[in-house]
BANU-487726 format. One record per residue (C-alpha): residue in three letters; x, z, y. Coordinates in steps of 0.1 Angstrom, whole numbers, plus 5000, padded with zeros to 4 digits. Each point is the difference from the previous one (the first is absolute). Example, Ala and Ser with C-alpha at 12.3 -4.5 7.8 and 13.67 -1.06 7.14 Angstrom:
2
SITE   residuo      x      z      y
SITE       ALA   5123   5078   4955
SITE       SER   5014   4993   5034
This chain:
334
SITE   residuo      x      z      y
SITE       UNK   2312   1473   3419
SITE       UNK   4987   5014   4967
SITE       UNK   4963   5004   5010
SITE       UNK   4983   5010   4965
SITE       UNK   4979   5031   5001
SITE       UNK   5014   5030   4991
SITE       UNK   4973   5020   4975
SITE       UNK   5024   5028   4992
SITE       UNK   5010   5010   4962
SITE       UNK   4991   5017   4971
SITE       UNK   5020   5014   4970
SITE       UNK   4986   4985   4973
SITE       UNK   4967   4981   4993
SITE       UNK   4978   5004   4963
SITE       UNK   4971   4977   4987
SITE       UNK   4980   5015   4973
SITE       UNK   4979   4973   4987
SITE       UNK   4963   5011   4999
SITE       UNK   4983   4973   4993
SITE       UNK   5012   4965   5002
SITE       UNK   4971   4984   4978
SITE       UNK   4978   4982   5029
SITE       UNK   4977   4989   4964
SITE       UNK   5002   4996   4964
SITE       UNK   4995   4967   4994
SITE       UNK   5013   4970   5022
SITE       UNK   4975   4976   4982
SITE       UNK   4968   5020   5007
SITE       UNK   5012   5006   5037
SITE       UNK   5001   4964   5006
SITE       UNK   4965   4993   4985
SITE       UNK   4983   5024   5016
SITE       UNK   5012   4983   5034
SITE       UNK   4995   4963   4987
SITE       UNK   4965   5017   4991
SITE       UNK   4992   5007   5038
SITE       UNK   5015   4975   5021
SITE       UNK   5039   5003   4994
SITE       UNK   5027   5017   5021
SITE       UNK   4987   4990   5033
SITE       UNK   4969   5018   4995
SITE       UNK   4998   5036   5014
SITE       UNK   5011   5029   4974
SITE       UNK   4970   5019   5004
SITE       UNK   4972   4967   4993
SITE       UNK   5020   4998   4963
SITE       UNK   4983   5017   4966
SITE       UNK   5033   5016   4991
SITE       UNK   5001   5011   4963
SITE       UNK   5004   5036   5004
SITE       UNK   5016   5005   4968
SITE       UNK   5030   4984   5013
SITE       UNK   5007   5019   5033
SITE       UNK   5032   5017   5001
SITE       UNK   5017   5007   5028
SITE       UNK   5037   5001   5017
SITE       UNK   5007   5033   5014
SITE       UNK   5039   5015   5002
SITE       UNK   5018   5032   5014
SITE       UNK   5029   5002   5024
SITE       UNK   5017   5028   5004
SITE       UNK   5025   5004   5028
SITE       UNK   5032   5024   5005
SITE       UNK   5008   5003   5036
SITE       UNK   5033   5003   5010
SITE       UNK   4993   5035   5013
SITE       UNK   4986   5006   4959
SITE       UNK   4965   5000   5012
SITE       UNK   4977   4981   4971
SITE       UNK   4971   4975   5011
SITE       UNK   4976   4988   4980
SITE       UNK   4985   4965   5011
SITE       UNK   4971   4986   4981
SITE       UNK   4997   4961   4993
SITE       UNK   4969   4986   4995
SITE       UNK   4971   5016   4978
SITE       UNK   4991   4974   4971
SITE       UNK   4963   4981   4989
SITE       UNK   4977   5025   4975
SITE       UNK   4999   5033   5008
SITE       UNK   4990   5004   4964
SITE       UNK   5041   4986   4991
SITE       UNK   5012   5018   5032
SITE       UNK   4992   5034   4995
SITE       UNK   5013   5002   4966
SITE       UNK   5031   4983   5016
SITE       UNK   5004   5027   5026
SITE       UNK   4993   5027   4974
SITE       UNK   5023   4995   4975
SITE       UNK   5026   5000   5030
SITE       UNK   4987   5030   5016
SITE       UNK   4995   4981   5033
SITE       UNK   4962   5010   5001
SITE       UNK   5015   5039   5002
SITE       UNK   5027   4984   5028
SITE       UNK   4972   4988   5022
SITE       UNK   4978   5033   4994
SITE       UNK   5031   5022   5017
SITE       UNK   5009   4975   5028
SITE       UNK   5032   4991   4984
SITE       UNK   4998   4963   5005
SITE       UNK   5007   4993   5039
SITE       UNK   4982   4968   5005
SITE       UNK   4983   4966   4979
SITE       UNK   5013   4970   5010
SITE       UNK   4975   4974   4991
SITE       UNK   5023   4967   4993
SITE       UNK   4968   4974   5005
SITE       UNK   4960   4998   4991
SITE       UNK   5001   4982   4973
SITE       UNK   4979   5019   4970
SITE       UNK   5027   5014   4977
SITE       UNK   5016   5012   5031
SITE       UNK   4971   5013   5014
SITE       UNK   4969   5006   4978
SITE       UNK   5015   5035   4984
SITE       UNK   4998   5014   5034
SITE       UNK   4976   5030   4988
SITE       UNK   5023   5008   4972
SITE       UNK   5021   5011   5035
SITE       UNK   4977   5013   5020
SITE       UNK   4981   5019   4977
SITE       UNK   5034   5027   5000
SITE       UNK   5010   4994   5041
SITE       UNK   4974   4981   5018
SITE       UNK   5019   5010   5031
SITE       UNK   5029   4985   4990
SITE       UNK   5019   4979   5023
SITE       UNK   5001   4962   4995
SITE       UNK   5018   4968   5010
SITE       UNK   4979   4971   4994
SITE       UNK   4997   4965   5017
SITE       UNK   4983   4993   5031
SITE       UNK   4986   4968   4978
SITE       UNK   4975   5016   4987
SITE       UNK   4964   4987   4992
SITE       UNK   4969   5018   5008
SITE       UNK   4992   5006   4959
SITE       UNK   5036   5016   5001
SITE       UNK   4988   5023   5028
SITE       UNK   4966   5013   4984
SITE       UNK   5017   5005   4970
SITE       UNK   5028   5024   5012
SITE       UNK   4983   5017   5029
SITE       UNK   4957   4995   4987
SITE       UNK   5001   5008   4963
SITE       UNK   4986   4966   4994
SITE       UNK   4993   4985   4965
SITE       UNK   5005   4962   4996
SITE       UNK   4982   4977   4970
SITE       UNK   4994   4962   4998
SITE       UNK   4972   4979   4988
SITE       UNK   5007   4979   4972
SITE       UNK   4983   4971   4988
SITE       UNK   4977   5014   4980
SITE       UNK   4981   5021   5028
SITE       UNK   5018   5031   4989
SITE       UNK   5028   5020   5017
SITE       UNK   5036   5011   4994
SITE       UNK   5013   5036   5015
SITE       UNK   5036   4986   5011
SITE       UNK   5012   5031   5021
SITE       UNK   4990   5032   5018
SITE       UNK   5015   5034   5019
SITE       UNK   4982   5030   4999
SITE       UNK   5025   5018   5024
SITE       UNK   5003   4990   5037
SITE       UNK   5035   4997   5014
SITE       UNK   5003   5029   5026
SITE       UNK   5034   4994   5008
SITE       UNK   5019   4988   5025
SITE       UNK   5000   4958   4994
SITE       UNK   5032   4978   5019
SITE       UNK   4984   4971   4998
SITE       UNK   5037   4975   5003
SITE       UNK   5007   4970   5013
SITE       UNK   5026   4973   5003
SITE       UNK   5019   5012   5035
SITE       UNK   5006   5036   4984
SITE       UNK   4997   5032   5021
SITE       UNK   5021   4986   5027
SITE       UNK   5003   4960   4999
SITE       UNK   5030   5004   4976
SITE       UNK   4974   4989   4969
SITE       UNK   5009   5038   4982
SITE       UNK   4979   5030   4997
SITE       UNK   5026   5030   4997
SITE       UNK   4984   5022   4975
SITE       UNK   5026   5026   4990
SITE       UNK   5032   5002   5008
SITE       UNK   5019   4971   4983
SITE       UNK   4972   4987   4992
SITE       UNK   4975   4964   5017
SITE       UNK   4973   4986   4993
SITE       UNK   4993   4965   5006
SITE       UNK   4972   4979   5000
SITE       UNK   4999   4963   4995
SITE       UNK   4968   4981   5011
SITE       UNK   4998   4977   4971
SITE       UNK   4969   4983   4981
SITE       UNK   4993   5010   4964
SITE       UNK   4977   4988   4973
SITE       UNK   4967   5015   4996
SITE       UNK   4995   4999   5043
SITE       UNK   5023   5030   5003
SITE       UNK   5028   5002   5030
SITE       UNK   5031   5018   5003
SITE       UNK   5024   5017   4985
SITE       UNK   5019   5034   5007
SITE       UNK   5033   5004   4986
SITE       UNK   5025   5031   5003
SITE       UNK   5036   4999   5006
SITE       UNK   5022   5033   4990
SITE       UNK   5039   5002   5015
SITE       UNK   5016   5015   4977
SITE       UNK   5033   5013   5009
SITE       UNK   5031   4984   4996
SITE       UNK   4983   4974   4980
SITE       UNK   4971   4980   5019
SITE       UNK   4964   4991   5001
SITE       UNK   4973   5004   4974
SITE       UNK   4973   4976   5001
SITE       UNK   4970   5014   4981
SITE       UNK   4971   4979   5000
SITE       UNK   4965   5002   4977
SITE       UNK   4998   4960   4998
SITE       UNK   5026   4985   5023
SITE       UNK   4973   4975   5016
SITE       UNK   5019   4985   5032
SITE       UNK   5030   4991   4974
SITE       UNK   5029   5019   4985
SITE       UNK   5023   4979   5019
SITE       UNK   4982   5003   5036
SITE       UNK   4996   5041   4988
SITE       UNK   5040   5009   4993
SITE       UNK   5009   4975   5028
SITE       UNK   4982   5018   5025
SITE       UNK   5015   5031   4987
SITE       UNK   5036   4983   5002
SITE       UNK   4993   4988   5036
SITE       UNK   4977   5026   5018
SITE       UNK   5015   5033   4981
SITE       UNK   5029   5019   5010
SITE       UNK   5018   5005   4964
SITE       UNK   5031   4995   4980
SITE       UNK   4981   4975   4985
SITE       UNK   4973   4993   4973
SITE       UNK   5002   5023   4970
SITE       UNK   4971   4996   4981
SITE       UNK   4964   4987   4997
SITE       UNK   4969   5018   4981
SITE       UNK   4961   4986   4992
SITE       UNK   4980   4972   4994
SITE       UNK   5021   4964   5016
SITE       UNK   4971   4976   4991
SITE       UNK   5018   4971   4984
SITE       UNK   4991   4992   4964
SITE       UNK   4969   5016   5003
SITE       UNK   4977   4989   4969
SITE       UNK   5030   4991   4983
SITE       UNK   5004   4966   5018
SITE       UNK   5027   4986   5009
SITE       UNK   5016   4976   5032
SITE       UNK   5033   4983   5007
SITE       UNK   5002   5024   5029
SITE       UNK   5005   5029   4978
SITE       UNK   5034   4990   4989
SITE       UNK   5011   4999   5034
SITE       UNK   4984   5033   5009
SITE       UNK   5020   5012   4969
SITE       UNK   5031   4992   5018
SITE       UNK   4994   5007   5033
SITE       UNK   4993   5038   4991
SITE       UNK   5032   5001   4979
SITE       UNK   5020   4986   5031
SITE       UNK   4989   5030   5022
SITE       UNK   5016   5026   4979
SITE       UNK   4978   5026   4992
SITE       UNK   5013   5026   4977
SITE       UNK   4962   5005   4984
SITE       UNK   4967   4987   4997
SITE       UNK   4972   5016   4983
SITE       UNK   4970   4975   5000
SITE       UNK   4962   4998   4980
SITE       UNK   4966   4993   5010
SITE       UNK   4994   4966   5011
SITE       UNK   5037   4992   4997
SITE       UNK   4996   4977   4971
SITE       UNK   5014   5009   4969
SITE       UNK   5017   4964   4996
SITE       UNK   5016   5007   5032
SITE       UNK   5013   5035   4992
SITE       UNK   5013   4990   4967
SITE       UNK   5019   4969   5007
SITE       UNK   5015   5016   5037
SITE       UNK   5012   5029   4975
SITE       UNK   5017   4974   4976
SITE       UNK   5018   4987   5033
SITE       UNK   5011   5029   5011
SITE       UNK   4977   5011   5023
SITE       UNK   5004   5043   5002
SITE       UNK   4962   5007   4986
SITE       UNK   4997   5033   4987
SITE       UNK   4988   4999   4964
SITE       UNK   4969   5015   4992
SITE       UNK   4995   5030   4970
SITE       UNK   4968   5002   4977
SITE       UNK   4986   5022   5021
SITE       UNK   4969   4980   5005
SITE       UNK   4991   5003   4964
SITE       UNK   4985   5037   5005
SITE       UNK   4979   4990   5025
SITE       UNK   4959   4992   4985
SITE       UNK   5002   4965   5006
SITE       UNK   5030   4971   4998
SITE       UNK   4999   4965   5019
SITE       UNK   4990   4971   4979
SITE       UNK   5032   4981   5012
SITE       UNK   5028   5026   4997
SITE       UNK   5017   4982   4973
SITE       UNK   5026   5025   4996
SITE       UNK   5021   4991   5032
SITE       UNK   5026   5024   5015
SITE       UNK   5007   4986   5030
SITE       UNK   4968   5017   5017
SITE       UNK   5000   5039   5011
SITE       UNK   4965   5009   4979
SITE       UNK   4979   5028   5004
SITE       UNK   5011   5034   4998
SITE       UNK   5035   4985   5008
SITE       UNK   5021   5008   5029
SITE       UNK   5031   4985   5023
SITE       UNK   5026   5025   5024
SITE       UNK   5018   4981   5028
């Protein structure tokens, strides 16, 4: 007996690439956590050089099978000083303002996730938002307490590293691994789960939401904003646990070559997501960009990427003219 959940369907699933520039420069990221303890140290006890904050932020807009539009927003980027000139020049701060996004999904706490969270709530703080029930107490004050954050540094002085000036007023489903009931999903729309995985993360940070879309007549989506747990352990539980045709395609952030380094493992990662079949994959962020290159010169479906990014006011240090990443301003329909 088949017993995979049934979530429902949905016409047709698109990704508009918001922001998938987490920071600027992998180099000075690194340093500034070598600076203050390394990547077991807490995210908020770390000097963050606020010149680099970015932030990954991207749209999806769903087509019910009755033809009714949803509008789902993942994750809400780093500086609010990057983000709000992100959501301006795609009209989402106008969105917000009229209710026209339904709910935020907030994929994990980690700071270019999680820091823009004013450049949200300063057009809907009553909007609606997913976010994991991992969440620190420094999380809390800054989403619900309009807390500011800064860290001493050696030299007796202090660095601003983040702040809201907005409370969240919303409603807050705070998720968790067993789902709404015990079948590990959180039915958000129709066709449409949420999942979260309980899984450790640099930087003292703890779980991971991921969404999965049905499209119909074709399979699951797996959209992720870093793909913590595992791309493999994220499209097998969607193979396993999801009633579909099977897996279509895969969008966000997979963490694998992230900083551009490279392990045997990644090879075999290469051809384990060929072997499933997808029809398309549209991946950025932490990815890797040695990852997403050589999977596209194995055949791997990754959706190139345009020069969008170019028009936006700043360009990541390590871009390096690849293709196989979806870049800002771009945008995938399954």
């Amino acid at each position: 007996m088949d017993e995979r959940v049934d979530i429902g369907a949905v016409a047709s699933l698109k990704i508009d690439v918001l922001s998938e520039t987490g920071w600027f420069d992998d180099a000075r990221f690194k340093q500034d956590m070598a600076d203050y303890g390394g990547s077991e140290q807490s995210q908020y006890r770390v000097g963050w050089d606020a010149a680099n904050a970015g932030g990954y932020a991207a749209l999806l807009t769903l087509t019910l099978l009755d033809g009714d539009r949803r509008t789902i927003l993942l994750d809400t980027g780093w500086s609010t000083t990057w983000m709000d000139e992100v959501f301006r020049r795609s009209g989402l701060d106008g969105r917000l303002e009229r209710g026209e996004v339904d709910f935020m999904v907030l994929s994990h706490w980690h700071l270019d996730h999680f820091w823009g969270i004013e450049s949200t709530l300063k057009h809907a703080p009553g909007i609606r938002i997913y976010a994991p029930a991992t969440w620190r107490a420094e999380d809390r004050a800054l989403l619900r307490d309009k807390q500011a954050f800064s860290v001493e540094r050696a030299d007796g002085g202090s660095v601003p590293i983040c702040g809201n000036s907005v409370a969240h007023e919303g409603e807050l489903l705070l998720t968790d691994a067993d789902g709404e009931d015990g079948s590990g999903l959180y039915r958000v729309l129709p066709g449409v789960a949420l999942r979260m995985f309980d899984a450790s993360m640099l930087l003292q940070v703890r779980g991971e939401n991921v969404l999965y879309v049905n499209v119909a007549d074709k399979g699951i989506v797996t959209v992720t904003g870093c793909g913590h747990p595992g791309i493999m352990n994220l499209l097998g539980f969607a193979r396993e646990r999801i009633a579909a045709p099977g897996l279509y395609g895969c969008y966000g952030g997979l963490h694998l070559s992230i900083f551009d380094t490279w392990k045997p493992e990644l090879d075999e990662i290469i051809d384990a997501v060929k072997a499933l079949g997808m029809t398309k994959m549209g991946c950025n962020h932490c990815t890797g960009r040695m990852w997403a290159e050589k999977a596209l010169s194995h055949g791997v479906p990754l959706i190139r990427g345009t020069d969008a990014y170019l028009a936006y006011s700043k360009v990541p240090v390590q871009t390096g003219g690849a293709r196989a990443y979806l870049g800002n301003g771009d945008s995938v329909t399954f």
